[in-house]
C-alpha positions in Angstrom: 167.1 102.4 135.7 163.6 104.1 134.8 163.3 106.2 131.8 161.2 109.0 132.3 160.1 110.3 128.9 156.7 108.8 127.9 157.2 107.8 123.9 153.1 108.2 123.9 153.6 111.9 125.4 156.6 112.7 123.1 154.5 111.4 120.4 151.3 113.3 121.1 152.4 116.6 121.9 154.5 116.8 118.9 152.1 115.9 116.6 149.5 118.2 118.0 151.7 121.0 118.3 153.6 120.6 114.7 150.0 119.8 113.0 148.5 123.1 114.7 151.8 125.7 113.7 151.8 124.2 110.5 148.2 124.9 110.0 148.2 128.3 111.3 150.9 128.8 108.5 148.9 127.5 105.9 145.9 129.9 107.0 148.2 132.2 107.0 149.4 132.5 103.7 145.9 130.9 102.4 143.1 131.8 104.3 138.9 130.1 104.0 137.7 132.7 102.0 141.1 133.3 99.7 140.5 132.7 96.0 143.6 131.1 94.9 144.5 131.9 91.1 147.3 131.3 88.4 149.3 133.8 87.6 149.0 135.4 84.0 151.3 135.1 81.1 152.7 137.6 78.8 152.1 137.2 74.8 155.8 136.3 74.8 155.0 133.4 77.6 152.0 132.3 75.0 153.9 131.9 72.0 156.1 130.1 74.1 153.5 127.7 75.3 152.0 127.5 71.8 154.9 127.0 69.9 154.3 129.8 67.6 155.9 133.3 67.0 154.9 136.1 69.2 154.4 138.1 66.2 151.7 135.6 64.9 149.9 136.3 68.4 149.8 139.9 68.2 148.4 139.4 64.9 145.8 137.2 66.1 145.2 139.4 68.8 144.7 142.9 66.4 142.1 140.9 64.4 139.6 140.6 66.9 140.6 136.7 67.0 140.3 134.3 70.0 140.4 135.9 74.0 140.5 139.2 74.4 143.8 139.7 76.4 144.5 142.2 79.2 146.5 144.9 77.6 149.0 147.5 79.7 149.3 151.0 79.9 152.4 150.1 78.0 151.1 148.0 75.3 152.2 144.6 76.8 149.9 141.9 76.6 148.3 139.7 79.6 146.9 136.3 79.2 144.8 134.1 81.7 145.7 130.4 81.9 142.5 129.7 80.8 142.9 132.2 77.9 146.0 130.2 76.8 143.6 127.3 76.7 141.0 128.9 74.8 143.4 130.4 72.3 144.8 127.1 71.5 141.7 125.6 70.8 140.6 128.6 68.8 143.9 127.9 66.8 143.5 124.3 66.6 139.8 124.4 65.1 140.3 127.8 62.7 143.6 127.6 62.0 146.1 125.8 59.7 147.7 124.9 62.9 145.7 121.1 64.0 148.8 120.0 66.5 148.6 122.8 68.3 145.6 121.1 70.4 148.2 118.0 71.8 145.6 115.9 73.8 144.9 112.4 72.6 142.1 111.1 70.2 140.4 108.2 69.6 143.2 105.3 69.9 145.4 107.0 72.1 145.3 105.5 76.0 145.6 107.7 78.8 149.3 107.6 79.8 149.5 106.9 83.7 153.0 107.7 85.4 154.7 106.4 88.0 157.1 108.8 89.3 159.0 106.4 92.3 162.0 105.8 94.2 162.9 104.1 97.9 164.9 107.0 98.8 163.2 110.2 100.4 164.6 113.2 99.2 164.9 112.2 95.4 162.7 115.2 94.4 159.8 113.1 93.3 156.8 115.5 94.4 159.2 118.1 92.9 159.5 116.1 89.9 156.1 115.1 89.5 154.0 118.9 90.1 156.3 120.2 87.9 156.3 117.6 85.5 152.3 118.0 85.8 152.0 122.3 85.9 154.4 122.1 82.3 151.9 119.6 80.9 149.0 121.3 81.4 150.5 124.7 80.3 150.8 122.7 77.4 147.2 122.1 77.1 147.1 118.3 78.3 144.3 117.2 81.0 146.6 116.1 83.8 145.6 114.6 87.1 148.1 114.3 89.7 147.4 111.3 92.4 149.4 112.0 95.6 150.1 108.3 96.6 152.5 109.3 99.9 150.5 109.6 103.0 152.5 111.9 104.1 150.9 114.4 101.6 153.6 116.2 100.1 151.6 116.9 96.6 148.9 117.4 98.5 150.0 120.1 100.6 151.7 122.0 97.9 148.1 123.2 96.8 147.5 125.3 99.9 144.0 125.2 101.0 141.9 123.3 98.5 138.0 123.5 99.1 136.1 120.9 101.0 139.5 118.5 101.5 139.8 116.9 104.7 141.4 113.3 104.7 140.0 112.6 108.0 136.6 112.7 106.2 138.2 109.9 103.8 138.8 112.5 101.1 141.8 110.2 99.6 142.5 107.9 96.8 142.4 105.1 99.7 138.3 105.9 99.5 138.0 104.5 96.2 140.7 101.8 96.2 139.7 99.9 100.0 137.8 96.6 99.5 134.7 97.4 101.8 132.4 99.9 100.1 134.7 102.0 97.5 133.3 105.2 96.3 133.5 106.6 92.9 136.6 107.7 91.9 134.8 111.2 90.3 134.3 111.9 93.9 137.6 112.4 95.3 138.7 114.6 92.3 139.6 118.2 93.3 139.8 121.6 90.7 143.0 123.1 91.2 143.5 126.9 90.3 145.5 126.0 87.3 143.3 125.0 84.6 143.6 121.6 83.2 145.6 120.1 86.7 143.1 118.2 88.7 144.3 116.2 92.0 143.8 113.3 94.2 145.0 114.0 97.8 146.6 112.1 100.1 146.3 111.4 104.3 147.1 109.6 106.5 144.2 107.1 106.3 146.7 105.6 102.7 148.5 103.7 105.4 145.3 101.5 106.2 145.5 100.5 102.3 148.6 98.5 104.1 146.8 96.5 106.4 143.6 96.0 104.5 145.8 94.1 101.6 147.4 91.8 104.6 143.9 91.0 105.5 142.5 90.4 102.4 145.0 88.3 101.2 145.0 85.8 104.5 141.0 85.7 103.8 141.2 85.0 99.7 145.0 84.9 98.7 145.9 85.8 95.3 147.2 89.1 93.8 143.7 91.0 93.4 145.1 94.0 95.1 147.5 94.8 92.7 144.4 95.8 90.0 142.7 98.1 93.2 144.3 101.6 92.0 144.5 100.8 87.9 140.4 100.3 88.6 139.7 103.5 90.6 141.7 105.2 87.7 140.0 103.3 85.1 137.0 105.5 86.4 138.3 108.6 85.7 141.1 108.0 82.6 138.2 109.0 79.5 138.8 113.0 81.2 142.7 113.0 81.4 145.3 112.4 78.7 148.4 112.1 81.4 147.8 111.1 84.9 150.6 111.5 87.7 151.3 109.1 90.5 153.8 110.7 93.0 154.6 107.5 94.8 155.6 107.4 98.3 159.5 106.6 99.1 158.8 103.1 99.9 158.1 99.6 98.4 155.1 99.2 99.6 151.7 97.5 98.5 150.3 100.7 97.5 153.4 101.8 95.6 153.2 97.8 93.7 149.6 98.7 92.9 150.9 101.7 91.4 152.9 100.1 89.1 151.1 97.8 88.1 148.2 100.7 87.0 151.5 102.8 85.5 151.8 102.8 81.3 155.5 104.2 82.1 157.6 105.1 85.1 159.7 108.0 86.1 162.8 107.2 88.9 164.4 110.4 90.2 168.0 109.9 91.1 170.7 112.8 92.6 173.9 112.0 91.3 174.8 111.5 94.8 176.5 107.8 96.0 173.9 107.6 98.7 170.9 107.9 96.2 172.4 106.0 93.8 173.3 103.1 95.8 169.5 103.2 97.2 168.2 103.2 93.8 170.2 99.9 93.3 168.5 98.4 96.7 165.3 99.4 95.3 165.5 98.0 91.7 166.8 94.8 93.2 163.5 94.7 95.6 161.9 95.9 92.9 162.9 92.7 90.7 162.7 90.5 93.4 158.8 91.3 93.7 157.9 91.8 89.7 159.5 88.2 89.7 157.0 86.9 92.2 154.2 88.5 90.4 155.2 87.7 87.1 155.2 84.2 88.2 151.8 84.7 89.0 150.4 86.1 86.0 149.7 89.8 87.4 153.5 91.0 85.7 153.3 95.2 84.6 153.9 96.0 81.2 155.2 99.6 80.7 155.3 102.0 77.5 158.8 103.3 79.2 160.7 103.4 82.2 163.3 106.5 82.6 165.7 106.9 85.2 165.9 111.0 85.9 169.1 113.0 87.5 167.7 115.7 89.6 169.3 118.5 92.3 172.4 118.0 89.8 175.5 120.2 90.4 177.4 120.4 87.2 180.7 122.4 88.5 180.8 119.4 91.6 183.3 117.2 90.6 181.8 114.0 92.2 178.7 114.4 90.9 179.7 114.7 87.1 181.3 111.4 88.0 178.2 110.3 89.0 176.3 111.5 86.2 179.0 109.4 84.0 178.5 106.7 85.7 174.7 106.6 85.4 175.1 107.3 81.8 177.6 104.2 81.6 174.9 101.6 83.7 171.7 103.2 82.3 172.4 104.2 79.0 169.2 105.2 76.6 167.0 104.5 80.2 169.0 107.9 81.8 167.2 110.5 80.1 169.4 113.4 78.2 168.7 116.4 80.6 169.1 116.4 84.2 167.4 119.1 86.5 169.5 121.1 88.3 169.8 121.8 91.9 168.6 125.8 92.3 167.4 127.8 95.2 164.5 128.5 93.4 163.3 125.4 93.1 163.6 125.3 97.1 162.3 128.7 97.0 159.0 128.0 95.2 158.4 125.0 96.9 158.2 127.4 100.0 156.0 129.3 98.7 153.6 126.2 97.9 154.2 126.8 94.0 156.2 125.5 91.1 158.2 127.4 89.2 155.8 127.8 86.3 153.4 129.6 89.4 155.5 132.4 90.5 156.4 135.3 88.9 159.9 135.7 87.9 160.2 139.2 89.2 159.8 137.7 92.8 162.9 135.8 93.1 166.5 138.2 94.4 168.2 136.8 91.5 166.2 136.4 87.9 169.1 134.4 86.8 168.7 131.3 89.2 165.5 131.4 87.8 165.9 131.3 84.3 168.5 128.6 84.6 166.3 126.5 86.7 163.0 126.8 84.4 165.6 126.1 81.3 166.6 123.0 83.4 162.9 122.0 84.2 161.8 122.7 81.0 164.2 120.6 79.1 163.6 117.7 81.1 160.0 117.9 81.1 160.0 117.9 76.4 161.8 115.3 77.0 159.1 113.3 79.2 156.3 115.1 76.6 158.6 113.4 73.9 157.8 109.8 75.6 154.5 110.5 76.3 153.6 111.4 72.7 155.7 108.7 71.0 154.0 106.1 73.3 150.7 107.2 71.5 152.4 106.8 67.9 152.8 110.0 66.6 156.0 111.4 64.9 158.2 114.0 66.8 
């Protein structure tokens, strides 16, 4: 019997027509000479953010003090992002209020983050650009590292000027052993002040088979220190740098690890994901074993398991959930995000939540409950992140 369909054909076609469709969209809703910018925040958005009262920024705004906001025909107040920013510094150096400028000083090490799991689908590029936008609406310097050639992160940004991984745009230029460039140079401005990125491409696969190589010609773990030294490069800019790992064990995601000060592993409170998570910790012990052995073990600030797309009212999952809390304990952090069409929706739209106006969505409601969710769960990483540096909650 003779098969007829050519696999190379099948292949091909696909790929060129998918790639070409899925550009067109992204011209589409980002074109060349579009100017991508972050939405603004209301006064009551700002005290938020700051952790002040909105009275005490109207106050500040009467006097003349800090940016001068955009203000309404009916009084309300706009800010720019990088207003926010400004005002909190303005704060920080003229007021009584020194924490409200929350990056690290002298002392305090950049805190990289893993965010990781085997199974696809476990809402880690969710997890970490959301994880990232929160923190630097916060006022942290974050940069985001997409790790998963298949780009996820990377896409999420629209357009972003001058990228193209076929020009070796990716982390994988500064982490391959022939003729690394500087890590600086990979390093793209987002519109959202304080959120830099490192994209991904298909070219992170080769990262695969130039460890396989190296290792037959010198042996020995090196590889493991190749992205913890391209980030080295970089870490004196950032105070919280994101590594949105790709669903698999692979060498790149065991370099990651070992550059991570703490990890993040997304779980649904589904059986499937769970019992995937357990295959990957036991993979995961069974090669930290091996390198441990070796000398080249990781040493982490934390590691947090995270419940995300959580259904409260579904009766198997709260059994999950209780389940994970029995197993995990302290290591299962408090809050869990919740599963909401907005989420889904935003992600659409190539935004987080924390990009799109909440007069967009049908329902305001399924937005307020997701941002509560996302929000909650992010303090809660912010909580780590700080206490890893020393400092009292």
């Amino acid at each position: 019997m003779s098969r007829h369909l050519s696999s190379l054909h099948f292949m091909n076609t696909f790929s060129s027509k998918l790639d070409k469709a899925l550009n067109n969209l992204s011209l589409a809703q980002y074109p060349p000479d579009a100017f991508r910018t972050m939405r603004k925040f209301t006064s009551t958005e700002v005290a938020g953010l700051l952790g002040v009262t909105e009275a005490y920024i109207r106050q500040v705004s009467l006097k003349g003090q800090g940016p001068e906001p955009e203000t309404l025909a009916n009084g309300r107040r706009l800010y720019t992002l990088e207003q926010v920013l400004e005002l909190r510094m303005y704060l920080a150096e003229n007021g009584r209020k020194k924490w409200i400028n929350p990056r690290r000083v002298e002392g305090e090490e950049c805190q990289i983050i893993a965010v990781t799991n085997f199974k696809g689908g476990s809402s880690k590029t969710s997890t970490t650009i959301h994880l990232g936008h929160w923190l630097a609406l916060r006022g942290y310097r974050v940069l985001a590292v997409d790790m998963d050639p298949q780009a996820s992160l990377t896409s999420l940004h629209g357009a972003l000027p001058d990228f193209d991984y076929r020009d070796g745009d990716t982390l994988y230029s500064s982490i391959r052993f022939d003729d690394p460039i500087p890590t600086q140079q990979i390093v793209r401005k987002t519109h959202i002040a304080g959120f830099d990125v490192i994209c991904a491409g298909l070219e992170l696969t080769e990262f695969e088979t130039s460890v396989a190589l190296e290792m037959r010609k010198s042996g020995g773990t090196g590889f493991l220190l190749r992205v913890s030294q391209a980030l080295e490069q970089v870490a004196d800019d950032y105070d919280v740098i994101l590594l949105d790992c790709a669903p698999s064990l692979n060498f790149l995601t065991l370099s990651s690890l070992t550059a991570a000060t703490g990890v993040l592993i997304p779980v649904p409170a589904q059986m499937l994901d769970v019992d995937s998570t357990a295959k990957f910790l036991e993979l995961a012990a069974s090669y930290m074993q091996i390198l441990d052995e070796a000398g080249a073990g990781a040493q982490w600030d934390f590691a947090k398991f995270l419940i995300t797309k959580f259904e409260a009212n579904d009766h198997p999952q709260a059994n999950m959930q209780a389940l994970m809390r029995q197993v995990f304990g302290e290591d299962l952090l408090l809050n869990a995000v919740s599963k909401s069409t907005a989420v889904s929706d935003a992600l659409t739209w190539k935004q987080s939540l924390y990009e799109v106006q909440r007069a967009r969505f049908s329902a305001p409601k399924t937005y307020d409950r997701a941002i509560e969710s996302i929000n909650a769960a992010n303090a809660e990483i912010e909580n780590l992140i700080v206490t890893a540096w020393g400092r009292e909650l």
